[in-house]
C-alpha positions as CSV (number, residue, x, y, z in Angstrom):
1,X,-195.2,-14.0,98.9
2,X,-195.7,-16.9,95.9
3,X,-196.8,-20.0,97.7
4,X,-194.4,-22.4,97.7
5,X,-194.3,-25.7,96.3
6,X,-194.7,-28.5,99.0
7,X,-191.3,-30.1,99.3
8,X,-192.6,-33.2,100.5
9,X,-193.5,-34.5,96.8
10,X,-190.8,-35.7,95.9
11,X,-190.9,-33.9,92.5
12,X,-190.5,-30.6,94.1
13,X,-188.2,-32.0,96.8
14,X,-185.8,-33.5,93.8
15,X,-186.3,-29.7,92.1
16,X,-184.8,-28.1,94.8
17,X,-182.2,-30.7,96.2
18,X,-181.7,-32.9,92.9
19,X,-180.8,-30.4,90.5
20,X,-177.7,-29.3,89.1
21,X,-176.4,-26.1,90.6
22,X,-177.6,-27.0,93.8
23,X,-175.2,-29.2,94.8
24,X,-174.5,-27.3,97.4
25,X,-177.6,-27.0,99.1
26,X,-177.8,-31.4,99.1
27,X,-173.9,-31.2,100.4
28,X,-175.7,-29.4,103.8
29,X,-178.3,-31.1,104.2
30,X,-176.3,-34.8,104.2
31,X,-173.8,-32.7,106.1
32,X,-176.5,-32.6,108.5
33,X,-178.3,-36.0,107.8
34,X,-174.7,-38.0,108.0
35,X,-173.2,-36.1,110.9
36,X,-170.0,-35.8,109.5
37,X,-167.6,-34.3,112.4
38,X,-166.0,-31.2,111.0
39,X,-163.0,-32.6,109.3
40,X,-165.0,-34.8,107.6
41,X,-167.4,-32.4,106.1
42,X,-168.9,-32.7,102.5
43,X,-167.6,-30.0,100.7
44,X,-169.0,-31.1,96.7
45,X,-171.2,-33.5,95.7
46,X,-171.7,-35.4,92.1
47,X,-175.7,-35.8,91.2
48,X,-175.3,-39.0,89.2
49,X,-178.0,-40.4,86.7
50,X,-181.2,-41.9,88.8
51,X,-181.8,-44.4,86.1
52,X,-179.2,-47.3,88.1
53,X,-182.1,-49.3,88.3
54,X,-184.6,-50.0,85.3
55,X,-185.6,-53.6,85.4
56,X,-189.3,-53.4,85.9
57,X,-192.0,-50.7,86.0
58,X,-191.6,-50.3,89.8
59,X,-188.1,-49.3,89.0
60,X,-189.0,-46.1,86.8
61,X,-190.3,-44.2,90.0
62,X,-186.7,-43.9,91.1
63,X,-186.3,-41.1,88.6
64,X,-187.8,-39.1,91.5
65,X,-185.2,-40.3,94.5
66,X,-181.5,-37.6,94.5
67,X,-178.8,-40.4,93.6
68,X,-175.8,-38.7,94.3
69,X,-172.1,-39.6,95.3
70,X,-169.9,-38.1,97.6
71,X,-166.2,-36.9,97.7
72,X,-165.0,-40.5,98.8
73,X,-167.1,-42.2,96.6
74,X,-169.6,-42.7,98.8
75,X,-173.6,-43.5,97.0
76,X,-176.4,-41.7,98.4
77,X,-180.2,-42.3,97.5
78,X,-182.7,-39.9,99.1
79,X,-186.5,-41.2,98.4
80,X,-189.4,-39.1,100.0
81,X,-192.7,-41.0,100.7
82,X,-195.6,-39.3,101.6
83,X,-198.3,-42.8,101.5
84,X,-197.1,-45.3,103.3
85,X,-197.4,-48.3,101.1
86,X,-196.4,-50.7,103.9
87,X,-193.3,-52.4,102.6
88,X,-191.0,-49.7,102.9
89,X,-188.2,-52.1,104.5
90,X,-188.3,-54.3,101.4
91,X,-188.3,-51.5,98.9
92,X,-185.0,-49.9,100.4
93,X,-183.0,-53.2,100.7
94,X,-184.1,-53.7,97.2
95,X,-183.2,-50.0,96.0
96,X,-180.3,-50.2,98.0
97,X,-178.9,-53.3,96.5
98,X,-179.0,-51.7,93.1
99,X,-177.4,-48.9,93.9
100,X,-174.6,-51.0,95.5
101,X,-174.4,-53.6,92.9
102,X,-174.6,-51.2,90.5
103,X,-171.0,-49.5,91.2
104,X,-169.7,-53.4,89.8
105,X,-168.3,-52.9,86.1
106,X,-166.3,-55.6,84.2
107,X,-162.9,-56.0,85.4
108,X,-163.7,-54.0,88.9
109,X,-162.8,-55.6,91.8
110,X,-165.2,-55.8,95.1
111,X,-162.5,-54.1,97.4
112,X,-163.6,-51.1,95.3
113,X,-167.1,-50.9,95.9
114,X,-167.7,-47.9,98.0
115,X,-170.1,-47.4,100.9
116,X,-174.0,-47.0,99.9
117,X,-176.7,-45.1,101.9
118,X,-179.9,-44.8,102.1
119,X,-182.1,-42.2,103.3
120,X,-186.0,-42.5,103.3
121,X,-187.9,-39.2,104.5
122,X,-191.2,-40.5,105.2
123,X,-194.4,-38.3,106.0
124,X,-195.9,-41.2,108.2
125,X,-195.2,-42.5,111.5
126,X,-193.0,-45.8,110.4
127,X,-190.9,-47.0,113.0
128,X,-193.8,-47.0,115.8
129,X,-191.6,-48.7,118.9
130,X,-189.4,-46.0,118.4
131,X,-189.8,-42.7,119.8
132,X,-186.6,-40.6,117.9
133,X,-187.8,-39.3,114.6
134,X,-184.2,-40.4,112.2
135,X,-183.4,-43.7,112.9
136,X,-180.1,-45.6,111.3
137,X,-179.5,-49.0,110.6
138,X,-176.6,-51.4,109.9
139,X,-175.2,-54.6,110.1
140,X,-174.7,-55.6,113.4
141,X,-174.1,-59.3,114.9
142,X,-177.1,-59.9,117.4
143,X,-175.3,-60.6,120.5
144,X,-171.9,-58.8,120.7
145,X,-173.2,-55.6,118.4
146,X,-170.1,-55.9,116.5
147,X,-170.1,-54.1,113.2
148,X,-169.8,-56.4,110.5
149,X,-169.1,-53.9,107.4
150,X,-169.9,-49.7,106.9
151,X,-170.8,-50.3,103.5
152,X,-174.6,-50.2,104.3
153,X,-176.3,-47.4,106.0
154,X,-180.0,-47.0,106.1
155,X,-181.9,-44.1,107.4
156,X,-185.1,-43.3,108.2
157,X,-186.4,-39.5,109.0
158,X,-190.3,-39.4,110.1
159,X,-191.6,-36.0,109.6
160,X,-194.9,-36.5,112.0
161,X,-192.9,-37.8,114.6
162,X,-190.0,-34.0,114.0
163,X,-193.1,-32.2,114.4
164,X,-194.1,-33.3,117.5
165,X,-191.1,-32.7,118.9
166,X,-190.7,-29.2,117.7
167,X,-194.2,-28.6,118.7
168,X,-193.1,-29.8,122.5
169,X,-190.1,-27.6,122.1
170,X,-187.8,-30.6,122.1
171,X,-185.6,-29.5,119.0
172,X,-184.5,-26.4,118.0
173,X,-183.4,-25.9,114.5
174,X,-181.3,-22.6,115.5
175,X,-179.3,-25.6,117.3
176,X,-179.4,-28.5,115.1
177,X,-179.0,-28.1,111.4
178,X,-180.6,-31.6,110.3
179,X,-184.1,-30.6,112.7
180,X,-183.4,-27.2,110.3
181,X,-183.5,-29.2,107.3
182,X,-186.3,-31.1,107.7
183,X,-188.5,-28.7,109.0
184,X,-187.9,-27.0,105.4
185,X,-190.3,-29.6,104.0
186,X,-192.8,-29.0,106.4
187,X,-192.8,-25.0,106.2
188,X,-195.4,-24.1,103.8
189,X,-197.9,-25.0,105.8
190,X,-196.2,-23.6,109.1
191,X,-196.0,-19.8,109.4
192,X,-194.0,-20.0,112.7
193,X,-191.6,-22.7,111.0
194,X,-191.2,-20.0,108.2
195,X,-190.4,-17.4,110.6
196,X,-188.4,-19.0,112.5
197,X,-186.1,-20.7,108.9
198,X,-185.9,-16.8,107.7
199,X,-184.9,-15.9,110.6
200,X,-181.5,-18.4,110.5
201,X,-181.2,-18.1,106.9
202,X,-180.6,-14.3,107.1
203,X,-178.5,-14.2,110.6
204,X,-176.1,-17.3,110.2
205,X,-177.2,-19.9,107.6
206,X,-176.1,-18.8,103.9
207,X,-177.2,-22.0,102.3
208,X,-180.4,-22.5,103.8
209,X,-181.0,-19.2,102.2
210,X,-179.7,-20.3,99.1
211,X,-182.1,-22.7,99.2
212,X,-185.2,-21.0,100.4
213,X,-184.7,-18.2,97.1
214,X,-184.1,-21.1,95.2
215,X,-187.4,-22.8,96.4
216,X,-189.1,-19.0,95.9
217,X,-188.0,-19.0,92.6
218,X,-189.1,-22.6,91.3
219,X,-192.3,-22.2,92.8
220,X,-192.8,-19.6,90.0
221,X,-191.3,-21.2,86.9
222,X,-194.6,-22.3,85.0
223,X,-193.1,-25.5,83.8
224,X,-192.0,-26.6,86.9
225,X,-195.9,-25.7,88.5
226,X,-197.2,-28.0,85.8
227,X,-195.0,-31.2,86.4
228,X,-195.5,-30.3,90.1
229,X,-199.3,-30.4,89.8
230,X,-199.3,-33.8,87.7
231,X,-197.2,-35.4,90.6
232,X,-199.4,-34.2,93.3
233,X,-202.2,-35.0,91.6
234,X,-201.1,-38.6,91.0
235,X,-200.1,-38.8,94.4
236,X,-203.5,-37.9,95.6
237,X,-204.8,-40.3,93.8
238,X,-201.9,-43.3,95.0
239,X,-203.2,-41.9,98.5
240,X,-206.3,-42.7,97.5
241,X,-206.2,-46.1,96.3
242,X,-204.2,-47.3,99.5
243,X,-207.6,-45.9,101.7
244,X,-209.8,-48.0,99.7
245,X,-207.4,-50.9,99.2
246,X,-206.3,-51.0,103.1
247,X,-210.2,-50.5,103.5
248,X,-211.8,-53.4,101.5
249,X,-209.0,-55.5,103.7
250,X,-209.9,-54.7,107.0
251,X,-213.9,-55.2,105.5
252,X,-212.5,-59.1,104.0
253,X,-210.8,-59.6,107.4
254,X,-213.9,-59.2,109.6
255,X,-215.6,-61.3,106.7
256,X,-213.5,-64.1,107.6
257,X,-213.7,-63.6,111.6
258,X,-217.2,-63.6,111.4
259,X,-217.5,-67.1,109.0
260,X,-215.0,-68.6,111.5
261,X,-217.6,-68.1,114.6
262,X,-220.6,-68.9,112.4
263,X,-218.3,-72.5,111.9
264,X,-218.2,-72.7,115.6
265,X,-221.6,-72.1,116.4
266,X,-221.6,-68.5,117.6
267,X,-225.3,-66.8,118.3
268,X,-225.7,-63.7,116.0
269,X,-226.0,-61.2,118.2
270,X,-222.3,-62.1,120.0
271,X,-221.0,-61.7,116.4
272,X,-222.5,-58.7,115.6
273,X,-221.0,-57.2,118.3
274,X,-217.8,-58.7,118.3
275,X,-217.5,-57.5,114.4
276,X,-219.5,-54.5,114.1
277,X,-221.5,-56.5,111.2
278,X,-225.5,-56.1,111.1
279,X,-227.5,-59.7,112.3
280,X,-229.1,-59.1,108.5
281,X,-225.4,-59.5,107.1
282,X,-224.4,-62.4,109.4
283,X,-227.7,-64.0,108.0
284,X,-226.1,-63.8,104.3
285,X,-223.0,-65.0,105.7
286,X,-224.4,-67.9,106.9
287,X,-226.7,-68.5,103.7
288,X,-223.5,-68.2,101.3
């Protein structure tokens, strides 16, 4: 069998959920992700242009995210991280906000903006203080937990924190469609996870098997492999620069602690082992 391309690029997760004549493989999974009772149910969705948002050059990587809308006209942004770049709350308020604001034309009024969501799949433990793996967020007042609007959804869907459960045997995605979903992403590198997804897709589940010939057969179109490598590649590389960036920061930080208890007088040796610095770098601390 071809290896298949690692859904959790966002490239090849866009390729296969983003792309036109697949509607019907996105309108499961947010059937699944939304948790739409049945009369409710997504039956078409309309991929709309990704380019609602081009004001600066952070803007241009949301070419990547699926920007779709729904039957009630509903928006819906998928991003998938796979670095945690450590302002993921900020970036989907801001992302979130131009998709909403976006919707406004001359001569609209605001009753007829329609409900925005967002849904981050992140491969990175995000939310640490909670245990579930999707979490959803709204506007809520503090005290009472009244509801203020429905027109903002945000969701978040942590892929190391899935695994442990379905490691534990604590989800089963013969049972829930979403854990079904999401383990998709994780199943090239999982040959029980593939077993188990072939197994569903050919008993009871036609669109996941929709979706995993489609996935087969992208995974073989040269022009698709070549894109695909430049965005893993660049990826790799963001990866990467985050290591060395969060690296020299933790090095500046003990820097710092260290000149502080030189200021106060502190011996060497109760530095050194405070910080994990060498007495001869204290000694050019204390000579700079």
């Amino acid at each position: 069998m071809t290896k298949r391309l690692d859904l959790r690029v966002d490239f090849a997760f866009k390729s296969l959920f983003g792309t036109h004549g697949n509607e019907s493989i996105l309108a499961a999974f947010l059937n699944a992700a939304l948790r739409f009772p049945d009369e409710k149910k997504i039956q078409t969705v309309q991929l709309l242009d990704p380019h609602f948002n081009k004001e600066n050059q952070e803007d241009k990587r949301s070419i990547l995210d699926v920007h779709a809308q729904l039957e009630d006209g509903s928006r819906v942004n998928i991003e998938i991280q796979l670095n945690n770049k450590h302002d993921m709350e900020k970036r989907t308020l801001y992302y979130w906000s131009k998709m909403y604001s976006s919707q406004m034309k001359e001569g609209r009024d605001y009753g007829e903006l329609c409900k925005t969501i967002t849904i981050n799949i992140v491969n990175f433990r995000y939310l640490s203080h909670i245990h579930e793996y999707h979490s959803t967020f709204q506007l809520y007042e503090r005290e009472q937990k009244l509801l203020l609007t429905d027109m903002l959804k945000i969701h978040f869907m942590e892929l190391p924190k899935l695994l442990i459960k379905w490691r534990n045997r604590e989800v089963d995605p013969r049972e829930d469609q979403l854990v079904r979903w999401l383990l998709l992403l994780e199943e090239s590198e999982d040959e029980e996870i593939t077993q188990v997804l072939e197994e569903i897709a050919m008993q009871e589940d036609q669109v996941l098997k929709k979706a995993m010939d489609e996935w087969e057969r992208v995974s073989q179109d040269p022009e698709v492999l070549l894109a695909y490598e430049a965005r893993r590649k660049a990826l790799l590389d963001e990866k990467s620069a985050l290591k060395r960036a969060e690296k020299k920061g933790k090095e500046e930080a003990i820097k710092a602690m260290a000149i502080g208890m030189i200021q106060e007088g502190i011996a060497n040796n109760v530095i050194s082992k405070l910080t994990g610095l060498s007495i001869e770098e204290i000694e050019m601390l204390r000579h700079q």
